[in-house]
C-alpha positions in Angstrom: -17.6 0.0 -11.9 -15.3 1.3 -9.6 -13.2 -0.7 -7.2 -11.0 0.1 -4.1 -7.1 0.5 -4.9 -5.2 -1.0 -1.8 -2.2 0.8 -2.5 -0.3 -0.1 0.9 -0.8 -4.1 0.7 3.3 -5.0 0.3 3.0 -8.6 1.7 3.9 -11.3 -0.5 3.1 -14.2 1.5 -0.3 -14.9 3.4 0.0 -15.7 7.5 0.3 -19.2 6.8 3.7 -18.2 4.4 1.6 -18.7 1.1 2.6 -16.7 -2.0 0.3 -14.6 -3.3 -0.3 -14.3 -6.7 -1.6 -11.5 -9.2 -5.2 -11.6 -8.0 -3.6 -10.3 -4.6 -1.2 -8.4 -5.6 -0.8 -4.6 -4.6 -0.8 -1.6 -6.7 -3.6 -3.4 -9.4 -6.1 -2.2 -10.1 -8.7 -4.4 -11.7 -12.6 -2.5 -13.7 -15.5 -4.2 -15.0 -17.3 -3.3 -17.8 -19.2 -4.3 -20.9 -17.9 -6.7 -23.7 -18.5 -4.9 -27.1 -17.8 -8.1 -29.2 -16.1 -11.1 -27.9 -13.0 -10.8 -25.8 -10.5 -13.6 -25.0 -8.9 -13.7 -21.9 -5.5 -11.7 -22.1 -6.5 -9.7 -25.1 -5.3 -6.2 -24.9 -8.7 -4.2 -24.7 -9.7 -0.7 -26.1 -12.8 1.5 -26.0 -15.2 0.3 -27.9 -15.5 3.6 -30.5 -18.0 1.9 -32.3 -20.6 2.9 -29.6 -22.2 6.6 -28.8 -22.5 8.8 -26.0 -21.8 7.1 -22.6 -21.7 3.8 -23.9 -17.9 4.3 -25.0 -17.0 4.3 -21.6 -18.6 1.2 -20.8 -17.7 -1.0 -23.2 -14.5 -2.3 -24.4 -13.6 -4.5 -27.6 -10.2 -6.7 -28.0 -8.0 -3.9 -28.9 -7.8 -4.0 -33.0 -4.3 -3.5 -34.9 -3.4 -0.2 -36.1 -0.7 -0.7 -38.3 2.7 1.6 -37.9 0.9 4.0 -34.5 -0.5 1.5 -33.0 -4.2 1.5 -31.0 -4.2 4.8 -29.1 -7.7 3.8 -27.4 -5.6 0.3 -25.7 -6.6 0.9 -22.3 -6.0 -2.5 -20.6 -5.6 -6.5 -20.2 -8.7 -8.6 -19.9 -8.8 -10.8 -17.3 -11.4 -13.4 -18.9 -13.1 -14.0 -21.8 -16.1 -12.9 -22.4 -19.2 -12.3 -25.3 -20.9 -9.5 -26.6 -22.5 -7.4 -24.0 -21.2 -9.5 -21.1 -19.4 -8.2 -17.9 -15.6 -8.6 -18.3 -12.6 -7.7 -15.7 -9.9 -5.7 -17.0 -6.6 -4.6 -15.1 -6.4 -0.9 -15.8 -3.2 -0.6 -13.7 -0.7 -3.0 -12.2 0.2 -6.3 -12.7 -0.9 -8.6 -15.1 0.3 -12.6 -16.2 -1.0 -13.9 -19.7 -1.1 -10.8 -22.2 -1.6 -11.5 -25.2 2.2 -9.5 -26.9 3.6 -9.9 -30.2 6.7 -11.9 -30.6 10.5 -10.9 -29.7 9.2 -8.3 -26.9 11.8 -8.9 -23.8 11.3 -8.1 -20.2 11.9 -4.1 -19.5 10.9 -3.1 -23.0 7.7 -1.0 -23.3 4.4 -1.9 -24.8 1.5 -0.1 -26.9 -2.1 -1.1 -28.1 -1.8 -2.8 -31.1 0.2 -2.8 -34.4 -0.1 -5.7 -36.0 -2.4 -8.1 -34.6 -5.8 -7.4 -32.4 -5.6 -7.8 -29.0 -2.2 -8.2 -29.0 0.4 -5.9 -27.2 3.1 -4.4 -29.5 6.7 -3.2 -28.9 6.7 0.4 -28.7 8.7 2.1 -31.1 9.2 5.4 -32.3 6.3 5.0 -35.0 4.3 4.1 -32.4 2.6 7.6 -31.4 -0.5 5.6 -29.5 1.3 6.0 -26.1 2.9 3.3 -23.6 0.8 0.6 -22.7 2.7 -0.9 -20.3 6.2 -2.8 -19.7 7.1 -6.4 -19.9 8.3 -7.9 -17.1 9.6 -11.0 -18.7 10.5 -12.1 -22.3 7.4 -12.8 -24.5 7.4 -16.8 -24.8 3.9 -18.0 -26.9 2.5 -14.9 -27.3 2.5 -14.0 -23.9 4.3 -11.8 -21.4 3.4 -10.9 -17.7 3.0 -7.4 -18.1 3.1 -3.7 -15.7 -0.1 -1.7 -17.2 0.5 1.8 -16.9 -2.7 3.5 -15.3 -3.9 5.9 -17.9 -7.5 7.4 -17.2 
């Protein structure tokens, strides 16, 4: 499951003066693992609890709401969607367009697992003990926001 980190890569451009986009970019850092139910692309992802032993570190689940805290477990953004028990790619660290985020949340504020609605990123607030997801780079529009995940395992 693990992948290399290319933490020195600071071009923007490719030789031929193409930008590159997120799949390029440096400092992200992008896991597989196991779909524990289905996943949408940009769903905010957590452990999959439900599971025992190893298997909670193998699978994930779109992140579910926990109302007021917020989903401590929230560990990244899927990449793609996927069904139970396939492979999906998660960023775990870096930079990320298309997360799913509740409405109102504008670029610099910070982001937790889940309050309100599953798989969707929340504003962090002071309620919200679960722990900084991430930060917003831009201002939600449609449910989504391009998103810095905070590497946290």
């Amino acid at each position: 499951m693990a992948t290399d980190d290319i933490i020195q890569y600071l071009e923007t451009t490719d030789a031929d003066g193409t930008a590159l986009g997120g799949a390029e970019m440096h400092r992200r850092q992008v896991e597989t693992f196991l779909a524990g139910g289905a996943i949408a692309a940009g769903d905010v992802v957590a452990w999959d609890i439900g599971k025992t032993g190893a298997a909670q570190a193998a699978y994930v689940v779109a992140a579910p709401a926990v109302p007021t805290v917020g989903n401590a477990s929230a560990m990244g953004v899927a990449l793609e969607s996927a069904s139970a028990n396939q492979t999906v790619k998660v960023v775990i660290s870096g930079y990320v367009t298309g997360a799913k985020c509740a409405a109102g949340v504008l670029a610099g504020q910070p982001v937790c697992g889940p309050i309100s609605a599953a798989g969707t990123a929340s504003l962090s607030v002071a309620a919200a003990t679960a722990g900084v997801l991430g930060v917003a780079l831009d201002n939600e529009g449609g449910g989504l926001v391009t998103m810095m995940v905070r590497k946290q395992f």
